[in-house]
C-alpha positions, -999 to 999 in steps of 0.1 A, spaced: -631 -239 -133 -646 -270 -123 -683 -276 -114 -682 -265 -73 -701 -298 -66 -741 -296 -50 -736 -272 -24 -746 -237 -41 -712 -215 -34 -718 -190 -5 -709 -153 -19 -684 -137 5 -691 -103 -12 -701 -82 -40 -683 -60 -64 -686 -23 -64 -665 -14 -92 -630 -13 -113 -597 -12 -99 -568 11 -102 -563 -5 -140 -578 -26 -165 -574 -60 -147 -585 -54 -112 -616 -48 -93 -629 -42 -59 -653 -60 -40 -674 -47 -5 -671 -74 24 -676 -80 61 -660 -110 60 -626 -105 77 -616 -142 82 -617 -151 44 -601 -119 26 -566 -127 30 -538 -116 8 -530 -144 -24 -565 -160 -16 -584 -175 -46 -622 -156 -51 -637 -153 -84 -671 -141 -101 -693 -154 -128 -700 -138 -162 -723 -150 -194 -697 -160 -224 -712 -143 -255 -706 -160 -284 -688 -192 -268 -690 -221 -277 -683 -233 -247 -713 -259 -230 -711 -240 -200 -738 -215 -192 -715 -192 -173 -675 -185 -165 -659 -185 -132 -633 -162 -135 -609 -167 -111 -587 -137 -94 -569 -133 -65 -566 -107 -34 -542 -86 -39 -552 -57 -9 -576 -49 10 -585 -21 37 -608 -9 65 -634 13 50 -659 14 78 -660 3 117 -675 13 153 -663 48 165 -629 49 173 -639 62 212 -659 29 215 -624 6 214 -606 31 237 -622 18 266 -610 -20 273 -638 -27 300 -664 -19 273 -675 -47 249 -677 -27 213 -704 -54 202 -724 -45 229 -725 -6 225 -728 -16 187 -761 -31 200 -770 -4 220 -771 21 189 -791 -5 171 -760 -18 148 -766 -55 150 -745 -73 123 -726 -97 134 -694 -83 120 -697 -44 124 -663 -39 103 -667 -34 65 -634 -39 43 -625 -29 7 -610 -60 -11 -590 -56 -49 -583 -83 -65 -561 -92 -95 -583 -108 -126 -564 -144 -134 -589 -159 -155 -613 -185 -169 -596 -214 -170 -599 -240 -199 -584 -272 -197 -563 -271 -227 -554 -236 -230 -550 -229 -192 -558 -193 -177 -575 -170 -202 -585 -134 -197 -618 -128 -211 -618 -93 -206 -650 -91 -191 -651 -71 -160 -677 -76 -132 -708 -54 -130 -710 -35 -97 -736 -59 -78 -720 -89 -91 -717 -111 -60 -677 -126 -54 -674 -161 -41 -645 -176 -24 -630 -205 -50 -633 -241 -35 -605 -265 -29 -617 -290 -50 -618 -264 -80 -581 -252 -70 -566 -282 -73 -574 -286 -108 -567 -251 -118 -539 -244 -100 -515 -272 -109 -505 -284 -144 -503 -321 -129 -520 -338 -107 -501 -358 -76 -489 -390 -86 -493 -384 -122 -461 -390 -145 -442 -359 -147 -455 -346 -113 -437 -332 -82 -458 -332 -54 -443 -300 -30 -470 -291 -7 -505 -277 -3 -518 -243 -5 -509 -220 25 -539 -202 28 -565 -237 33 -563 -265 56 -533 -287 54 -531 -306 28 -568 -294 15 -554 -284 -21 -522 -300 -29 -497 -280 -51 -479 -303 -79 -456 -293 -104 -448 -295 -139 -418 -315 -140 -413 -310 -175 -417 -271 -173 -394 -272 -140 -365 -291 -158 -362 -277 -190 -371 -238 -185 -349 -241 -153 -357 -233 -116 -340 -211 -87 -347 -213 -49 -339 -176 -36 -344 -180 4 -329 -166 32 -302 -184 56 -330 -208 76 -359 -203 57 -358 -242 43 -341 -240 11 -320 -268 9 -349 -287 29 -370 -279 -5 -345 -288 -24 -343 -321 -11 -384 -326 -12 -377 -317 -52 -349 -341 -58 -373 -372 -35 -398 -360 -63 -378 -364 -94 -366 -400 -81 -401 -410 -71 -412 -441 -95 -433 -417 -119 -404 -395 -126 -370 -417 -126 -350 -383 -133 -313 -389 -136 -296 -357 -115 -264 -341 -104 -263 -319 -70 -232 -297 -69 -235 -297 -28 -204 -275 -12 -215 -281 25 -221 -315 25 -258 -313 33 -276 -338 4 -254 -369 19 -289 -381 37 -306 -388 2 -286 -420 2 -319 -435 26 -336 -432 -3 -320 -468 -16 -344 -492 -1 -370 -466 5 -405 -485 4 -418 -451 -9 -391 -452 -41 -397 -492 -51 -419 -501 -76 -439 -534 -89 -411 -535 -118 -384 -536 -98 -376 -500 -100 -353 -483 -66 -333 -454 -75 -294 -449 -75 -279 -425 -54 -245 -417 -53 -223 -398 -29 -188 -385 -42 -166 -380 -17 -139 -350 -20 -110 -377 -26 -136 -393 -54 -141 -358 -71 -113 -368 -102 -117 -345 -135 -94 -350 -165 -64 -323 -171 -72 -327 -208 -107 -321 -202 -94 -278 -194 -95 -253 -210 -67 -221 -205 -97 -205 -188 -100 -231 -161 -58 -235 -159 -55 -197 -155 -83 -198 -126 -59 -225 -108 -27 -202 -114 -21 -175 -87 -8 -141 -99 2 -144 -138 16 -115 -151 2 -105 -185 29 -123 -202 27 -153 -183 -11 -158 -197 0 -149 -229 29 -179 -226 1 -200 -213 -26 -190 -239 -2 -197 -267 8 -231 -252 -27 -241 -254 -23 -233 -292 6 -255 -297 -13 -286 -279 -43 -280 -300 -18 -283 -328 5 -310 -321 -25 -335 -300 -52 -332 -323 -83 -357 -319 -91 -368 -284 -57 -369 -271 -51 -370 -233 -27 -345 -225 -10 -340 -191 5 -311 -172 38 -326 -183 26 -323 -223 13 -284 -211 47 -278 -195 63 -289 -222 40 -264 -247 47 -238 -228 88 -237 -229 79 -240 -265 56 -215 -267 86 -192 -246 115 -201 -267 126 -182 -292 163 -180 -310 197 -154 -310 217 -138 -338 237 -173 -340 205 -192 -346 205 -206 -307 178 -215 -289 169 -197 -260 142 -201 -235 122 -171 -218 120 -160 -179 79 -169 -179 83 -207 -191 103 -217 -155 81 -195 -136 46 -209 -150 64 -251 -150 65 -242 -111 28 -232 -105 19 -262 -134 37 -286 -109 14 -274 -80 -16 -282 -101 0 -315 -112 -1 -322 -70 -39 -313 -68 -58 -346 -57 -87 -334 -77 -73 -327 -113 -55 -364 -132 -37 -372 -164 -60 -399 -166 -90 -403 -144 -125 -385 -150 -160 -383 -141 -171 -385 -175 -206 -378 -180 -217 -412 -184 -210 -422 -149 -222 -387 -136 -258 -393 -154 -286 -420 -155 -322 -421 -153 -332 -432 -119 -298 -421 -100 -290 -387 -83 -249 -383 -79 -244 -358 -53 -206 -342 -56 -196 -332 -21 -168 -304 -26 -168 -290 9 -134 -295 16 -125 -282 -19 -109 -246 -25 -136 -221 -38 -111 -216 -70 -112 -258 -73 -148 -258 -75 -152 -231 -97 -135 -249 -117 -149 -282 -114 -180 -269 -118 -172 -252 -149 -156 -281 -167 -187 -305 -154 -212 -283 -170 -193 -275 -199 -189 -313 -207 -227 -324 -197 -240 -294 -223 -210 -308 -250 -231 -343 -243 -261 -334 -247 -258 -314 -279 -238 -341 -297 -259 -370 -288 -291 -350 -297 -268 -345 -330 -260 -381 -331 -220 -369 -340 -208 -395 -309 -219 -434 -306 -230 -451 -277 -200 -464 -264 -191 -430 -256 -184 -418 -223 -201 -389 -236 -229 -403 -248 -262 -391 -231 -292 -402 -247 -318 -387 -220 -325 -354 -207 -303 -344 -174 -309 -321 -145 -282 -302 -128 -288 -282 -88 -260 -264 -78 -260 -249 -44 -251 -218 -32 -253 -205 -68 -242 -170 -64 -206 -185 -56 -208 -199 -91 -223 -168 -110 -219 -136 -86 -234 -106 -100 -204 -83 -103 -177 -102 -101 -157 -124 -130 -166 -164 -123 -153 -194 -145 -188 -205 -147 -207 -175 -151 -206 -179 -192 -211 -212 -192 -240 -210 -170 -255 -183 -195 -249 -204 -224 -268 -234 -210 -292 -217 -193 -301 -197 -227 -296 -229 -255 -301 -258 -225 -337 -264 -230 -327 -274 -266 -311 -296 -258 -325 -313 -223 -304 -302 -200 -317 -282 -170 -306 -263 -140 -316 -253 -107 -301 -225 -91 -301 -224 -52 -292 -188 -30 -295 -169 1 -279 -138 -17 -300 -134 -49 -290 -100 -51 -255 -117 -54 -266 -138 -79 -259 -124 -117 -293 -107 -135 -289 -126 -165 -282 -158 -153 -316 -153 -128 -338 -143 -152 -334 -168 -177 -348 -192 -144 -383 -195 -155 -397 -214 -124 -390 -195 -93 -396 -205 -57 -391 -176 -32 -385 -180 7 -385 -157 33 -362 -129 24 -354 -100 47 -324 -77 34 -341 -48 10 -308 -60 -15 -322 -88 -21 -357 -81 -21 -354 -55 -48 -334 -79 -70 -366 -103 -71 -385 -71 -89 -370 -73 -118 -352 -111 -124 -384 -127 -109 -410 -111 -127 -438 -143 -128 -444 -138 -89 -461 -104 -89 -460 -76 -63 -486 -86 -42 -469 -114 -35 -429 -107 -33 -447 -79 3 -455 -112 16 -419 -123 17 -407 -109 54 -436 -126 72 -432 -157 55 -422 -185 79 -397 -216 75 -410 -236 48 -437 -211 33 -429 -209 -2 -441 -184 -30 -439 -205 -60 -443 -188 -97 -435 -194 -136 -437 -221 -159 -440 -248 -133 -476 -237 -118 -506 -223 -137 -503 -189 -114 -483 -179 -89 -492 -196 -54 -481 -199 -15 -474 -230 -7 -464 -254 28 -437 -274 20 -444 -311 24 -426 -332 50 -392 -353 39 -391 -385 33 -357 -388 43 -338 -365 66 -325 -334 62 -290 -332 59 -288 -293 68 -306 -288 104 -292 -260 125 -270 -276 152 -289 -271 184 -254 -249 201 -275 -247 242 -287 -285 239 -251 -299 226 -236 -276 256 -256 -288 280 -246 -324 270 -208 -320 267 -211 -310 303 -237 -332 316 -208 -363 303 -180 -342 312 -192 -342 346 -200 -378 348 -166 -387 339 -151 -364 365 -169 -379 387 -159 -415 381 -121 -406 379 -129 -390 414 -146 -427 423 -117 -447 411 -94 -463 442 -64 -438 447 -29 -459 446 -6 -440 469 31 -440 459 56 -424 479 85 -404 455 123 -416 470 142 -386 478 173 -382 464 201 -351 460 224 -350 432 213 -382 418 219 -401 451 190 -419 470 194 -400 509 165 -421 523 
């Protein structure tokens, strides 16, 4: 840790012995205010043979319980028109805070600037005094960057100090390429994080180039970051965002595989995918290269692939063949899936520009598959340019690093159910880093989410979370946070924020920063737009009643004929 400055560091406590294991220990206090759970404390021990010019170690820890040990007599707060400090004074007990607590704390380490946390192994002696850590000292320790630095991601300050007193900054380079997941739940600000991230990667000292898979239409507000005096820089620098509409979102038929067909297909019989499956076959045959096959070509496969000849050496064409050219047809109507048009990954990608793909409107089996065949193609990219098999004119050529959020990830990779892009999220997230391409997975349902494809998330940032489902799934996919921590989850508030793994130097609670922009996903205020639908309704009832009346009399008439 860094020097504490010239004020000597007030102890808070002293240590009276070892924990339950090898890597805690327990300190006596009577200070109430400062012991909170995740707080920063640490004691000092003499390095023997270190070469270190420091004449002691701070090793840092953090609170992990605590508990009452010794107070006033329970009889003495049973009577509310009795001050306790009073009788305390009475009996001759005169500290000023009777109450004496029993703090553990979890041994982080000494921290050394190139090596980051390191556990001596040197526990306290009982006696040792225990000082709370200062915020200056956190903010070095505690973050891998500093604010502003290149590769930085400024996301908040520590919970537990005054605003803004120890800023929390991230490792962007840890957070892209070991991948992330926001696990919150419903209104506990995790698209509103999400957003601060994505400001952060476009800032001038990042430049990221990023996809958003956005199903609900919430990420549209990042567009006020063109123009953005925050986002401009002396060279001329403003980042590129751009908003795909539904009717924009245009992938490639010949860009499927017969997984994503079969996923657009209702009900095929087995033989039907088998038809299907070996029309695939036959165009891998016949179109070889990077031919751009329609459903017309596939329709054509697949009578192929169902015709078959008589005794006289006729040819004769299957049941399944006019049954699948039906359901191809419906896909050939889709507004989303062309013979021609694409999002290749060239325009989807480039540093400095976040391309946000709205799909609200889309059919969950349309995004799955979108998603799937985006991915799928961005991980192809990468690979081949970092393999230089594919020039630059390519529209597959990606010569930078890419980061991919997806939204409402446990649609995309549900934990017990079978998902287009389950796989293909397993295989990037497993050989991504590789190959620079990261991704950020954001739920409300982690216990919906798939184990495998959680765990391989190696920065994690954990919201308020209520159902025990979900909380028992962070056990064992999250396991950077620790314990103490993860019981802090049902009292955290909207924008509190456990953040842990690769991304952070330990595990820390962390306020949210403010937008820059707006968030796209506030909870419509129901009472307030009420109130206002009546308060116009009324007003315009009330000028129809104000308007002049123009009286007109109805002639009379019986069977047709005027009788007045």
């Amino acid at each position: 840790m860094v020097s504490e400055g010239l004020t000597a560091p007030q102890a808070i406590g002293t240590v009276k012995g070892p924990g339950e294991d090898g890597n805690q220990y327990v300190f006596i206090t009577a200070d109430n205010r400062q012991v909170k759970i995740g707080e920063f404390v640490y004691y000092e021990v003499q390095p023997t043979g270190s070469t270190d010019a420091r004449p002691t170690w701070q090793i840092l820890g953090k609170i992990s319980a605590r508990c009452l040990i010794d107070h006033l007599p329970d009889r003495i707060f049973a009577d509310t028109e009795i001050s306790p400090e009073a009788i305390a004074a009475l009996v001759g007990f005169v500290h000023p805070n009777p109450e004496i607590y029993e703090v553990t704390v979890d041994v982080i380490g000494y921290f050394h600037p190139a090596l980051g946390f390191m556990n001596p192994r040197i526990t306290p002696d009982p006696g040792a005094k225990v000082y709370l850590a200062s915020d200056p000292s956190l903010k070095q320790v505690l973050n891998k960057k500093q604010p502003g630095e290149v590769g930085s991601a400024y996301i908040g300050s520590l919970l537990l100090r005054d605003l803004g007193a120890v800023p929390i900054a991230l490792d962007v380079k840890e957070l892209v390429s070991t991948h992330m997941a926001i696990l919150a739940g419903t209104g506990s600000g995790k698209s509103y994080t999400a957003g601060v991230l994505v400001e952060e990667l476009l800032l001038p000292h990042n430049r990221a180039a990023v996809l958003i898979f956005d199903p609900h239409g919430e990420y549209g507000t990042l567009s006020e970051m063109r123009g953005h005096p925050a986002f401009q820089s002396a060279d001329g620098y403003g980042p590129q965002v751009k908003i795909l509409q539904p009717q924009e979102i245009q992938i490639r038929v010949s860009s499927l595989d017969y997984y994503d067909v079969l996923t657009l297909l209702p009900e095929m019989s087995d033989r039907q995918q088998s038809i299907l499956n070996k029309a695939f076959g036959l165009l891998k045959r016949h179109r070889k290269g990077d031919y751009r096959w329609g459903v017309t070509d596939l329709i054509a496969a697949v009578y192929e692939a169902d015709s078959s000849q008589d005794e006289e050496g006729n040819e004769k064409i299957g049941s399944s063949a006019p049954a699948i050219e039906w359901k191809l047809e419906r896909l050939a109507r889709s507004p989303y899936f062309h013979n021609q048009y694409h999002l290749a990954p060239k325009d989807l990608f480039e540093p400095g520009q976040v391309t946000v793909l709205q799909m609200n409107e889309i059919s969950q089996e349309e995004q799955q598959v979108i998603c799937a065949t985006v991915l799928r193609q961005a991980n192809q990219a990468r690979m081949n340019t970092q393999k230089e098999l594919i020039e630059p004119g390519d529209e597959n050529f990606l010569p930078y690093p890419v980061f991919i959020l997806i939204e409402e990830a446990h649609r995309f990779a549900p934990a017990h159910e079978p998902s287009r892009c389950k796989m293909i999220l397993r295989t990037i997230l497993s050989e991504g880093r590789k190959f620079g391409l990261g991704v950020g997975l954001i739920t409300q349902r982690p216990g919906k989410l798939d184990s495998d494809v959680l765990s391989q998330c190696m920065s994690q940032f954990i919201m308020r979370i209520v159902n025990p489902v979900d909380q028992d799934s962070l056990k064992y996919g999250v396991e950077a946070a620790g314990r103490d921590l993860l019981k802090e989850l049902p009292a955290l508030t909207k924008g509190q924020v456990i953040i842990s793994g690769a991304c952070v130097n330990t595990p820390v609670l962390c306020q949210v920063r403010k937008r820059l922009t707006v968030h796209g996903g506030e909870t419509l205020n129901a009472p307030e737009m009420w109130q206002n639908y009546f308060r116009s309704h009324q007003v315009e009832s009330r000028r129809i009643e104000q308007a002049p009346m123009v009286t007109r009399t109805r002639p009379k008439t019986f069977g047709g004929v005027s009788i007045e």
